[in-house]
C-alpha positions as CSV (number, residue, x, y, z in Angstrom):
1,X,-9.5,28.3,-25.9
2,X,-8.4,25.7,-23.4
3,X,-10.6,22.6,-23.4
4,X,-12.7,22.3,-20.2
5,X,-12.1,18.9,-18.7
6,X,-15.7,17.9,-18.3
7,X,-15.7,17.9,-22.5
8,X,-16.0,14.5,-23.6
9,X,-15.1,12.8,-20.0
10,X,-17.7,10.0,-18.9
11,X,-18.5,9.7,-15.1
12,X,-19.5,6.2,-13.6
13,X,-21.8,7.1,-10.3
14,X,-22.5,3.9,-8.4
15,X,-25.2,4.8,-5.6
16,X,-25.5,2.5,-2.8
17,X,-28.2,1.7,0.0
18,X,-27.6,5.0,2.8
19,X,-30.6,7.6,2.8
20,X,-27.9,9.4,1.7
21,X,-28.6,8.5,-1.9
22,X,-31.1,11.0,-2.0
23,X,-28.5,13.5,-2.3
24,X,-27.7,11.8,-5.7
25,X,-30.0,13.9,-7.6
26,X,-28.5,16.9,-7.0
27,X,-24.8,15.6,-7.7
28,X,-25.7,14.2,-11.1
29,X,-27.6,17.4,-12.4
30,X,-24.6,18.9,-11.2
31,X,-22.3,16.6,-13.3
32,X,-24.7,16.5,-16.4
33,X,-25.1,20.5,-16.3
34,X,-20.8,20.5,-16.2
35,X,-20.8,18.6,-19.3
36,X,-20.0,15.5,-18.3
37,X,-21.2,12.0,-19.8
38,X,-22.8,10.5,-16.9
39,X,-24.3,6.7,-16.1
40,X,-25.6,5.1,-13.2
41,X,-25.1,2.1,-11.1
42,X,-27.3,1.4,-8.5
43,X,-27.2,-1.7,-6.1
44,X,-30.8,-3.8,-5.2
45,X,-31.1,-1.8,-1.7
46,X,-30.0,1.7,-3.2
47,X,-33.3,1.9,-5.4
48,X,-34.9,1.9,-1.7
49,X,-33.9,5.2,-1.2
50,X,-34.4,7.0,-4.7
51,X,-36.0,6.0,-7.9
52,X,-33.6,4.0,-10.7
53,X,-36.2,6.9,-12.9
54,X,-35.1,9.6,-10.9
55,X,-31.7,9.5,-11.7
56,X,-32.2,8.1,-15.6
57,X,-34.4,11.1,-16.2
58,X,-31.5,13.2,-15.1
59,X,-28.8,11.3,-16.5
60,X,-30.3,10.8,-19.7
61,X,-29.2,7.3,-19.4
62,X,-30.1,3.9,-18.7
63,X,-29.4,3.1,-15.0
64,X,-28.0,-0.4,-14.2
65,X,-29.3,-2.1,-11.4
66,X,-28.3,-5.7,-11.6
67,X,-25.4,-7.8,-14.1
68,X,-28.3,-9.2,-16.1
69,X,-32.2,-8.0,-16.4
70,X,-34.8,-9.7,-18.2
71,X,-34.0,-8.2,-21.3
72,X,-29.9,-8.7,-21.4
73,X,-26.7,-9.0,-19.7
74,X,-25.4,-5.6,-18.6
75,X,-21.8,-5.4,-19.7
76,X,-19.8,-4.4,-16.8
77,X,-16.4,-4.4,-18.5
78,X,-18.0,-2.5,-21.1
79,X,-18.9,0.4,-18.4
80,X,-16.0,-0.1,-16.3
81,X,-13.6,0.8,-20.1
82,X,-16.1,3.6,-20.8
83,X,-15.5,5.7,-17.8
84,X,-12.8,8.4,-17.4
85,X,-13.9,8.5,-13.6
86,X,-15.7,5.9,-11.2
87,X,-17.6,8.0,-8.6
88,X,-19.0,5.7,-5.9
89,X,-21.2,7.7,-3.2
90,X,-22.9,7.2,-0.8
91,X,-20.2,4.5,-0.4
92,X,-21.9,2.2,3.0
93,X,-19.6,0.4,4.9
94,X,-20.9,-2.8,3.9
95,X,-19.4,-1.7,0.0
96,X,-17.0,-0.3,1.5
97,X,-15.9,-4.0,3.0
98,X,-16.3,-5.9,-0.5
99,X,-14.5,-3.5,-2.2
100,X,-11.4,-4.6,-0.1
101,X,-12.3,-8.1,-0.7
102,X,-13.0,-8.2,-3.9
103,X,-16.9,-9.5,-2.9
104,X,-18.8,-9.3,-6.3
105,X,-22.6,-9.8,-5.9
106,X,-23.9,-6.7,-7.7
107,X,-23.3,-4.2,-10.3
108,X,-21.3,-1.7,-8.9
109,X,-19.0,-4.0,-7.1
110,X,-18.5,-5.7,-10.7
111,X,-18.2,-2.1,-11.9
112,X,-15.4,-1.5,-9.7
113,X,-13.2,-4.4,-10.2
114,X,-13.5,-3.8,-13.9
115,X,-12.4,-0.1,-13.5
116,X,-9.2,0.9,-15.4
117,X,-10.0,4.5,-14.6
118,X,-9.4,6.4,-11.5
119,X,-12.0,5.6,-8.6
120,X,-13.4,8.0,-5.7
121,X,-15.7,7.2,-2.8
122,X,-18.2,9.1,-0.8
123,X,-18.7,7.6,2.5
124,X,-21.7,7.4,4.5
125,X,-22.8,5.6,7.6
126,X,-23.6,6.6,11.2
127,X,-20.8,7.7,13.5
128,X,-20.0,4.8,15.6
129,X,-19.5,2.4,12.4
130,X,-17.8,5.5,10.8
131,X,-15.2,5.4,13.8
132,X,-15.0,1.7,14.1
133,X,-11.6,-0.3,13.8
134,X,-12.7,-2.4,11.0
135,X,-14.0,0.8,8.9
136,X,-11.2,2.5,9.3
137,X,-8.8,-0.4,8.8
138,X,-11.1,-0.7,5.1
139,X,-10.3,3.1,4.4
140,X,-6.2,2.5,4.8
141,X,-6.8,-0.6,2.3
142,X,-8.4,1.2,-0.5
143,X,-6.1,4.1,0.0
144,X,-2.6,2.2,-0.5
145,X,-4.7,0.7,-3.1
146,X,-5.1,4.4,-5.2
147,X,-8.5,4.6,-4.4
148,X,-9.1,8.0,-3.6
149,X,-11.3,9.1,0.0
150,X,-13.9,11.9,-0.2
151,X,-13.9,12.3,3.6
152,X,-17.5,12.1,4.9
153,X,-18.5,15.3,6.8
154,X,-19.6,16.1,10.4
155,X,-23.0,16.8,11.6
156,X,-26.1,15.8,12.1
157,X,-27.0,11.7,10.6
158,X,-30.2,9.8,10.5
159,X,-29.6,8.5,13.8
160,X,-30.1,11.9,15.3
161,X,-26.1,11.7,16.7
162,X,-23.7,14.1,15.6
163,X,-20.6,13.8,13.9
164,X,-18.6,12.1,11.5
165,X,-20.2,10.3,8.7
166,X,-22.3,12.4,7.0
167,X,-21.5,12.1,3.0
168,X,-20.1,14.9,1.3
169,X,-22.2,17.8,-0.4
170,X,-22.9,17.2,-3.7
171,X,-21.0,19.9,-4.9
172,X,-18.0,19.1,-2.8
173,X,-18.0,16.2,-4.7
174,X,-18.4,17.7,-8.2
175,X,-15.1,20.0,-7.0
176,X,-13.7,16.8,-6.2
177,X,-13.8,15.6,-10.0
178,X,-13.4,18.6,-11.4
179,X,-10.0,19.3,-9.3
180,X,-8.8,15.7,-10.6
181,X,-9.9,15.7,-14.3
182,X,-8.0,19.0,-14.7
183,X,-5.0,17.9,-12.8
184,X,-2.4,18.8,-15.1
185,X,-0.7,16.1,-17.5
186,X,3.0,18.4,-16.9
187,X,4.7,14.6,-17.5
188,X,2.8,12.6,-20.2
189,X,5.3,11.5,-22.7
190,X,7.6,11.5,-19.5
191,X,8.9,7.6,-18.2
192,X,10.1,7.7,-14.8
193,X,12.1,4.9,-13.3
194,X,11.4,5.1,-9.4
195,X,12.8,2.6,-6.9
196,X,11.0,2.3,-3.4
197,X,10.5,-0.1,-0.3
198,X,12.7,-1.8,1.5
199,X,15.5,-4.5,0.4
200,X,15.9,-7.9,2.3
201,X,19.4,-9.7,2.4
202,X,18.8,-13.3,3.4
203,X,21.0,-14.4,6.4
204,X,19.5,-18.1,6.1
205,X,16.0,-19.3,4.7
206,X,14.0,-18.0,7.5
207,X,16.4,-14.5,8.8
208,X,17.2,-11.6,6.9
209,X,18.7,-7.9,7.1
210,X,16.1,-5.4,6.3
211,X,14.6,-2.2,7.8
212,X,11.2,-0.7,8.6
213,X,10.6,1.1,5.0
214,X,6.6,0.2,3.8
215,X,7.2,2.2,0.7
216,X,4.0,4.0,1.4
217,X,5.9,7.0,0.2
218,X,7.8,5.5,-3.7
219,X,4.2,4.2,-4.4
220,X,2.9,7.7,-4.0
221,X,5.1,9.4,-5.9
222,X,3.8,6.7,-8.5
223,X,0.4,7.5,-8.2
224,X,1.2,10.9,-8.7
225,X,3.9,11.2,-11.8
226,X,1.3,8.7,-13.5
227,X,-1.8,10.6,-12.6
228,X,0.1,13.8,-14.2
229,X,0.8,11.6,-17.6
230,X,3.7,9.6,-16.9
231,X,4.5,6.2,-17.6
232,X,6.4,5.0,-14.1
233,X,8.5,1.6,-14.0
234,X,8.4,1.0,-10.2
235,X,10.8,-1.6,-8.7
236,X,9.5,-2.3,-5.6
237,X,11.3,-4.2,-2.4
238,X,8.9,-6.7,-0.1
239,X,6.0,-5.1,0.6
240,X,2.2,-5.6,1.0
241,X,1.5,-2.6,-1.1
242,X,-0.7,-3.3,-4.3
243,X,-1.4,-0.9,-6.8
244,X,-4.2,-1.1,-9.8
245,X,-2.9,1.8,-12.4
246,X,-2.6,0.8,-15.8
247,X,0.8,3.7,-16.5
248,X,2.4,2.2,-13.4
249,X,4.5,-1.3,-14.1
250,X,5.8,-2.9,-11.0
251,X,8.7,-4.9,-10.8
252,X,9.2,-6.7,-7.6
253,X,12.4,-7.3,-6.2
254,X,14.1,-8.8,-2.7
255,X,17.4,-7.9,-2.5
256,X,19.2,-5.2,-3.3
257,X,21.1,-6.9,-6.4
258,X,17.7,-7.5,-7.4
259,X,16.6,-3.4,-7.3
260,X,20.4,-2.6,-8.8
261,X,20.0,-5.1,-12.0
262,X,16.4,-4.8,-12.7
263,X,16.9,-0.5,-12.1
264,X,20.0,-0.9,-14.3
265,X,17.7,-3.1,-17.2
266,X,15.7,0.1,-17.0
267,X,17.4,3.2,-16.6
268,X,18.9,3.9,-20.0
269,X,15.0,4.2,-21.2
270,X,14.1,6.4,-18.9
271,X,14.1,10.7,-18.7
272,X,13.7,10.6,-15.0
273,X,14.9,8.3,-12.1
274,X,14.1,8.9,-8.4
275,X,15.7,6.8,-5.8
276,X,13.3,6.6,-2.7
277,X,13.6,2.9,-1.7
278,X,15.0,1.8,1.9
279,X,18.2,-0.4,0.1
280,X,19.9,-2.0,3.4
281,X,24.0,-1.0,2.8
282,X,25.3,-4.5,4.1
283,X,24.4,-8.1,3.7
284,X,25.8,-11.2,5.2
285,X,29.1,-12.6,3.3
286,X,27.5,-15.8,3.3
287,X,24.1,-16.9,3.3
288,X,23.2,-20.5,5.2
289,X,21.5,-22.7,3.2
290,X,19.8,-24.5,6.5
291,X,18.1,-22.4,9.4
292,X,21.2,-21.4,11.8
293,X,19.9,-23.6,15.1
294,X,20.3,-21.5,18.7
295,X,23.7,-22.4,20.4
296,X,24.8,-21.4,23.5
297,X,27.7,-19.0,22.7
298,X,27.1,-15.9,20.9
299,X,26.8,-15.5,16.8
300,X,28.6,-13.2,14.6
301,X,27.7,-12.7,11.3
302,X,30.1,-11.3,8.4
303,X,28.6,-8.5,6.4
304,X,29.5,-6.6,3.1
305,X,28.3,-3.8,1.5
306,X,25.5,-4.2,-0.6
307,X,25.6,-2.1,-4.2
308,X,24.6,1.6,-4.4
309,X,22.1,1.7,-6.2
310,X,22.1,5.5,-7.1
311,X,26.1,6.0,-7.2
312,X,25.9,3.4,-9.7
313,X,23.3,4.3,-11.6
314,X,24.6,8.2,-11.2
315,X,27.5,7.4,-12.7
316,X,25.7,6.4,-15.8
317,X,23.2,9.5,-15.8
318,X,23.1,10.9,-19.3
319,X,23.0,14.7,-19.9
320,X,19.1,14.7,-20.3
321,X,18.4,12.5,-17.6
322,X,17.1,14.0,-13.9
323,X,18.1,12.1,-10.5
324,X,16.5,12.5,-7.3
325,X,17.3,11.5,-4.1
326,X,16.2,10.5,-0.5
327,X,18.1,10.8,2.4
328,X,16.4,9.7,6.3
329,X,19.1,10.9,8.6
330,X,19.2,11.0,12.6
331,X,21.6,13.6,12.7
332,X,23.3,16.0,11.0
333,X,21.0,16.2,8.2
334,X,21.7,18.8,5.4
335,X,25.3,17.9,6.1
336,X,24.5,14.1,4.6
337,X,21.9,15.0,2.1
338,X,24.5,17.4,0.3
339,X,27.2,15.4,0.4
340,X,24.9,12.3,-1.7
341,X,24.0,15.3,-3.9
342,X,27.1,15.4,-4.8
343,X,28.5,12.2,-4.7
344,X,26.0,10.3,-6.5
345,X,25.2,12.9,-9.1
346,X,21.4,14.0,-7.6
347,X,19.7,17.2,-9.1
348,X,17.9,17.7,-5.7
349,X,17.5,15.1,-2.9
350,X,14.7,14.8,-0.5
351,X,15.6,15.0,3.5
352,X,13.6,13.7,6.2
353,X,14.7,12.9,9.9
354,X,13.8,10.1,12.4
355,X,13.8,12.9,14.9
356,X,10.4,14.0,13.3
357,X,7.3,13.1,14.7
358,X,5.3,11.2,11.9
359,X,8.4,11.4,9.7
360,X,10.0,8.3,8.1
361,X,9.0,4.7,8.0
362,X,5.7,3.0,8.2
363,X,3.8,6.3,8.6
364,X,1.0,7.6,6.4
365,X,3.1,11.1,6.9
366,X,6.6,12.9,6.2
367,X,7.9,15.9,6.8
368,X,10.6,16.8,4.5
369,X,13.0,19.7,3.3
370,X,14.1,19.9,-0.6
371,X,18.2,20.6,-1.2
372,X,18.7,21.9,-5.2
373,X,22.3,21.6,-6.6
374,X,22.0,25.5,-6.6
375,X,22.0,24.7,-2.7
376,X,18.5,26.4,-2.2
377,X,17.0,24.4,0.4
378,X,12.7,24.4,0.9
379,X,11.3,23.0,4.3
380,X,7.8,21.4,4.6
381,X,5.6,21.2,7.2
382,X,4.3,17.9,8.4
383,X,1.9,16.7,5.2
384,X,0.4,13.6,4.2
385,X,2.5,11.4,1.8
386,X,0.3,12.1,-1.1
387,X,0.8,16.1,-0.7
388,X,4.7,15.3,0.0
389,X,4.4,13.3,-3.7
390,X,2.8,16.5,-5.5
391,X,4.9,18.7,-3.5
392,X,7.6,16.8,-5.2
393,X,6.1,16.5,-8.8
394,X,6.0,20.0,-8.6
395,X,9.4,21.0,-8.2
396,X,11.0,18.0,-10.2
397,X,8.3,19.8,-13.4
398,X,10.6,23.1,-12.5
399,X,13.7,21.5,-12.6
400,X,12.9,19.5,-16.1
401,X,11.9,22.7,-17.5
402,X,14.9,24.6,-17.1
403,X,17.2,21.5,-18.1
């Protein structure tokens, strides 16, 4: 009989001060009645809105309320090893706010930087500081951190407006967890090499050739291959990008000779490289060693190519070993993603075009079409990066099956 993921799995729930919290009852009978191992955190202003006995009647645990009571220190890093899953909800916009800067003055904040495991949050606020820049602008941080969004819902809040902000049901929530502890672990035992960002060739101390890559999508496809078991070395070109996962190491690199050798350091290791990054083809012959002043006649600057990467490292590709592609093209687009299937040695290769709205750089979306050396193509709609990464997961699981 296959095990039921709620069977020895511990759930963190950290309730925070929205009337919402009242719907916390519910969620952890739900969770307790699942089979799950379940503790609560509560912040000072939460226990406003429902009882600290409430909830450790139903939990049949302690709840934590503070770091320290009267009695002992409450051992955060403890809790935060414990859990398989870190539920926080209703998450208010104030929490929100410190989890993005890392402001610890209770429990569940100290909770949540001590979290190895996976973390999910429930939003819950009226719809006006639902909507507002700074909320949002919270929302994009924690996501390209890997914290995952339980989208609040719309209808009717305290205020008596209507709309966004609501938190999720209870059991949308439970589905939630459930949906992500039984993900399936198709890659553990797998290591995955995946390169992804940008690369930036130095034309003097303060100038450089680069491009527009955030690398939004490489980091997904992290989050994802290590979610489903793998263990991913990601070498990663400038970015802002910063990722908590304890199966992903990140190596940062600048230039593209810098992805090529630490890439190359790696690749013999691995069962599975995928080349997503943004590697600029030329840099300047020479690089200035003082800031090139403004004169009055025109510039030009020498380039040469840079390494590739992938034809490189293709050329090296063992018989077990499974290389994917990405190809952003302008124009004739199966035409060029073919050809590098061929030419660098790609078991399938991933084609997005600039002529796509919401496709390409610095968007939160792609829309892409998979080419198989069988020359079956599969086209996409427009999907968010994370679906594109299990999209991809999916059909690089097919092809390592049949290798």
């Amino acid at each position: 009989m296959k095990e039921l993921a709620s069977q020895n799995k511990n759930i963190l729930l950290a309730v925070t001060g929205s009337i919402a919290a009242y719907k916390t009852a519910h969620l952890v009978r739900l969770l307790v009645k699942s089979g799950y191992a379940v503790r609560v955190l509560m912040t000072p202003s939460a226990t406003s809105f429902i009882s600290p006995v409430t909830l450790s009647t139903l939990s049949k645990n302690e709840v934590y309320t503070d770091v320290h009571n009267e009695e002992a220190w409450n051992n955060h890093v403890e809790l935060g090893l414990w859990a398989d899953y870190m539920i926080i909800a209703p998450a208010t916009a104030n929490t929100m706010a410190k989890m993005v800067t890392g402001i610890t003055d209770n429990m569940v904040l100290a909770c949540f930087l001590s979290a190895r495991c996976p973390v999910a949050y429930a939003p819950a606020m009226d719809l006006d500081m639902y909507k507002h820049p700074s909320t949002q602008s919270n929302m994009n941080i924690l996501e390209e951190r890997g914290v995952a969004l339980i989208p609040a819902e719309y209808g009717e809040l305290a205020s008596g407006l209507v709309g966004e902000g609501r938190m999720a049901e209870p059991e949308t929530i439970h589905a939630f967890v459930e949906e992500r502890l039984n993900q399936a672990k198709d890659f553990d035992g797998s290591r995955i090499l995946i390169t992804a960002g940008p690369t930036y060739e130095h034309i003097d101390p303060v100038r450089f050739i680069g491009n527009h890559s955030s690398g939004k999508m490489g980091v997904a496809i992290a989050r994802e291959l290590a979610d489903r078991g793998a263990t991913v070395e990601l070498v990663l070109g400038p970015t802002s990008l910063e990722i908590a996962d304890s199966n992903i190491n990140i190596h940062r690199v600048v230039s593209a000779a810098e992805m090529y050798e630490k890439a190359k350091s790696l690749h013999a290791s691995v069962d599975i490289a995928i080349f997503s990054a943004a590697v600029a083809d030329y840099k300047p012959k020479t690089v200035e060693s003082e800031k090139i002043k403004k004169g009055e006649d025109d510039m030009d600057i020498q380039l040469e190519k840079t390494v590739d990467i992938a034809a490189q490292l293709g050329a090296l590709k063992g018989n077990h070993q499974l290389h994917v592609g990405f190809a952003l093209e302008t124009s004739k687009g199966y035409d060029q993603a073919t050809d590098k299937l061929k030419r660098k040695h790609f078991d399938m290769v991933v084609l997005n075009s600039l002529q796509d709205k919401g496709a390409g750089f610095n968007h939160d979306t792609n829309k892409v079409s998979f080419i198989f050396k069988d020359n079956k193509k599969q086209d996409f709609k427009l999907k968010n990066k994370v679906e594109v990464a299990s999209d991809l997961a999916d059909a690089i699981f097919s092809i390592k099956t049949r290798k």
